[in-house]
N, C-alpha and C positions, 0 to 999 in steps of 0.2 A: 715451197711457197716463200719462204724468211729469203733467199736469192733476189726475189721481186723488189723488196724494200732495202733498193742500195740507193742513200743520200745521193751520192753525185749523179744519180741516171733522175731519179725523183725530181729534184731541186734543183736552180739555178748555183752554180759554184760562184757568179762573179756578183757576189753582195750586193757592189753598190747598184745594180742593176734596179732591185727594190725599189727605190727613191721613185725612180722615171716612170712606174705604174703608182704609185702608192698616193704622193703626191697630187697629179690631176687630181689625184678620184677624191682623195680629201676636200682639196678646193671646192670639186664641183659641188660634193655635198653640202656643202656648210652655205656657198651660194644659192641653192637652192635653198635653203633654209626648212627643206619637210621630206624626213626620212618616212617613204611610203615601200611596201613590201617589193613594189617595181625596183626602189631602191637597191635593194638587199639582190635582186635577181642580175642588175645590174654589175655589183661587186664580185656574185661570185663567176658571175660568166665571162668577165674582164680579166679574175683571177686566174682560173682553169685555165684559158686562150695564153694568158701569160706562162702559166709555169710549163704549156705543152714543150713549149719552145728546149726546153732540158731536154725530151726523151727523145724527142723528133732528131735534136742533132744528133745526140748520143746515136741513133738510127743512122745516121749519115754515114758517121764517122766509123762507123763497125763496116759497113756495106762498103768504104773506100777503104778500107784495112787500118785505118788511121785508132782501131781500138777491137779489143778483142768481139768476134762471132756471139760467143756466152753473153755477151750485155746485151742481147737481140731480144730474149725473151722478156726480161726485165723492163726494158724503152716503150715496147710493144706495150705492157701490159698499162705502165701509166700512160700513156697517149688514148689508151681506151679509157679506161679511168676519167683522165682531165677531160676525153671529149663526152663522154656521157653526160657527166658533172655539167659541160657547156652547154650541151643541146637542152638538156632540161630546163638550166637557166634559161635560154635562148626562149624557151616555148615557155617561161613561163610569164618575161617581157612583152612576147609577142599578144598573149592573151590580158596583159594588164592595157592593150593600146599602147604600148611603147613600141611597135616594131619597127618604126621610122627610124629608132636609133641601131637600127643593124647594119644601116646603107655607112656609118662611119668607120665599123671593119675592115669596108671593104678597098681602102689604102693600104690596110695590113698586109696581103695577099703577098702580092710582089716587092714588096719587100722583106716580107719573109722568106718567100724564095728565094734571093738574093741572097741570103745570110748564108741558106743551105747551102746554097751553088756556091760559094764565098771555102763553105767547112770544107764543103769536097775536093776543094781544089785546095786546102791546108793554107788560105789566106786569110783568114777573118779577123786576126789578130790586127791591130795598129788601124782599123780600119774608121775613123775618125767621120769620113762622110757617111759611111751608112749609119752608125751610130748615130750621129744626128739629125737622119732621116729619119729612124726606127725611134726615136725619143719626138717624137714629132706625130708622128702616128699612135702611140703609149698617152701623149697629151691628149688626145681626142676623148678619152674617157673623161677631163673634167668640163665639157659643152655636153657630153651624154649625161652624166649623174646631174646635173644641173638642171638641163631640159627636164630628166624624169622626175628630179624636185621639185617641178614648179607644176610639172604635168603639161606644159606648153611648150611652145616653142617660141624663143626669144633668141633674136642677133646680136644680143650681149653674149653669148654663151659661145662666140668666137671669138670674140676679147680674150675669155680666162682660157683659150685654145691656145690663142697665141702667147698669152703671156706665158702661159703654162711649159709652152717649146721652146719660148725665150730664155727661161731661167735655167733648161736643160741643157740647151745648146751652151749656153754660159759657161757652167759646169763641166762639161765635157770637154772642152776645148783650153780651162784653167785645169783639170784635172790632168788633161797629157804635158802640160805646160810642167806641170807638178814634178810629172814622170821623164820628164826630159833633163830637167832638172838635178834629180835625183842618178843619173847615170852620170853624172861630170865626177872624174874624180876631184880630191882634196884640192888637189895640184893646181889642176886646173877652176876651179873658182876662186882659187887665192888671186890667179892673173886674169879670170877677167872682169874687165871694169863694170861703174854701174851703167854705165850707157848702153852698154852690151848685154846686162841682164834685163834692160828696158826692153831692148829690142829684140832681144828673145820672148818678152811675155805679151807683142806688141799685138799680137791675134788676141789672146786674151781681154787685153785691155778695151780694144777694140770693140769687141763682141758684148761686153759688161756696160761697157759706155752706151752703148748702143741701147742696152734692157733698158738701163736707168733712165736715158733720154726717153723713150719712146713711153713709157710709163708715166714719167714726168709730165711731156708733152699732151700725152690722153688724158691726163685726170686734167692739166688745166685748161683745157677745151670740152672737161665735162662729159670725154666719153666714157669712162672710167671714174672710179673715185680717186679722190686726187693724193689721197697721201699711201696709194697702193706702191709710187717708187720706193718707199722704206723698204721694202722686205728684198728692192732687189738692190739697194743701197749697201745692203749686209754683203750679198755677193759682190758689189764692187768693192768693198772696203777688205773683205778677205783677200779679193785680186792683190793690188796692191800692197797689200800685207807679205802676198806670196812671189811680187814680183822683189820685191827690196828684202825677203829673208828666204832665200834658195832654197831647196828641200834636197840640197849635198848630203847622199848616204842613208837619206829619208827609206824607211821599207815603205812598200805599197802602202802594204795595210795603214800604217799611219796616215798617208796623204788622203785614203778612202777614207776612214773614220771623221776626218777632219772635215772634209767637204759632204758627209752626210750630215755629221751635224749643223753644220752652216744650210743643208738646203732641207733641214728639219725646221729650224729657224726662219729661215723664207717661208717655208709651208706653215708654221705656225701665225706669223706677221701676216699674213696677203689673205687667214682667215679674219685676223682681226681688225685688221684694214678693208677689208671689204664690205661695204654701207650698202 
């Protein structure tokens, strides 16, 4: 039985992964403004569906030979585990009158597939579009926690969808920036210039500019509240931070920690900013 409880088959190894579930659903709560027990079925059944994703690959990757047979029973056992945990949730939303929010799911599907079919064929790594597909469907749970906070349905609740994908996609795309970075030798950042470190962070920049306008621009047309561009203000102001101080020699884990706290800080701002 103690074989079953191995961390890495259990759990997500790649941290900063956390943020892209954790994040919406805080949002949507706190927008909703009334934690009801829907609520609470809501978290954990968003939760279980997220953490399957570990045992499911681990699953994959034993069956493509890409990791030992022996991790089969152990994968097996939490993917029943996380899915019990979910079905219960699941049936216990559906019974509170929430089961309208199950149809948001169901984007997850194929692109979950997609990851799979991605492990099996030993590609999933660098893979920057699905990533920002799959954080875009992860966003969907802050227009779910929201709707079941209010008990209604309101088409505000695709605002904090989008913004919510906006500030991931942000993230994601300054985070490889990060890691790209990070792979130049000494040597080579000593020659080259700042124009060229511009234009290496220019998707970045791009994509940040883009949050911040687009936030900007809603709240002063009153679709949004208007001083919600702050919290993605922070994300530009790190870009830039990070396109004019390289992260030459940077370990991962440092440029991970750095940009979780920055999109802790988004996620704290866009509570308090939200009127």
């Amino acid at each position: 039985m103690q074989s079953y409880f191995k961390r890495q088959i259990a759990l997500p190894q790649d941290h900063g992964s956390w943020v892209f579930i954790l994040s919406p659903l805080i949002v949507g709560i706190f927008a909703g403004k009334t934690f009801h027990l829907a609520t609470l079925y809501l978290i954990i059944a968003a939760m279980s569906a997220f953490l399957m994703r570990q045992p499911l690959t681990m699953i994959v990757k034993a069956v493509s030979g890409r990791r030992s047979a022996a991790d089969l029973p152990a994968a097996r056992f939490w993917v029943v585990v996380y899915g019990i945990i979910a079905a219960a949730a699941l049936t216990g939303l559906i019974l509170s009158g929430d089961g309208y929010i199950l149809y948001l799911a169901v984007p997850g599907a194929p692109v979950f597939a997609w990851h799979l079919w991605l492990v099996s064929k030993r590609a999933e790594r660098k893979q920057a579009g699905i990533e920002l597909i799959a954080t875009g469907v992860l966003a969907l749970t802050a227009p779910a926690a929201f709707w079941v906070g209010t008990a209604d349905y309101n088409p505000i609740g695709w605002w904090l969808w989008m913004l919510a994908w906006l500030q991931s996609a942000g993230s994601i795309v300054y985070a490889y920036l990060r890691l790209s970075q990070r792979e130049m030798s000494q040597e080579q950042a000593a020659a080259t210039s700042r124009g060229a470190w511009w234009r290496m962070g220019s998707r970045a920049f791009m994509y940040n500019t883009f949050n911040v306008s687009v936030a900007l621009f809603a709240g002063i047309l009153g679709f949004i509240p208007f001083w919600i561009f702050i919290p993605f203000l922070v994300q530009w102001l790190e870009m830039v931070w990070g396109i004019t101080h390289p992260a030459v020699g940077w370990k991962p884990v440092k440029i991970g920690m750095r940009q979780t706290i920055v999109s802790a800080m988004w996620t704290i701002l866009f509570v308090i900013f939200w009127r």
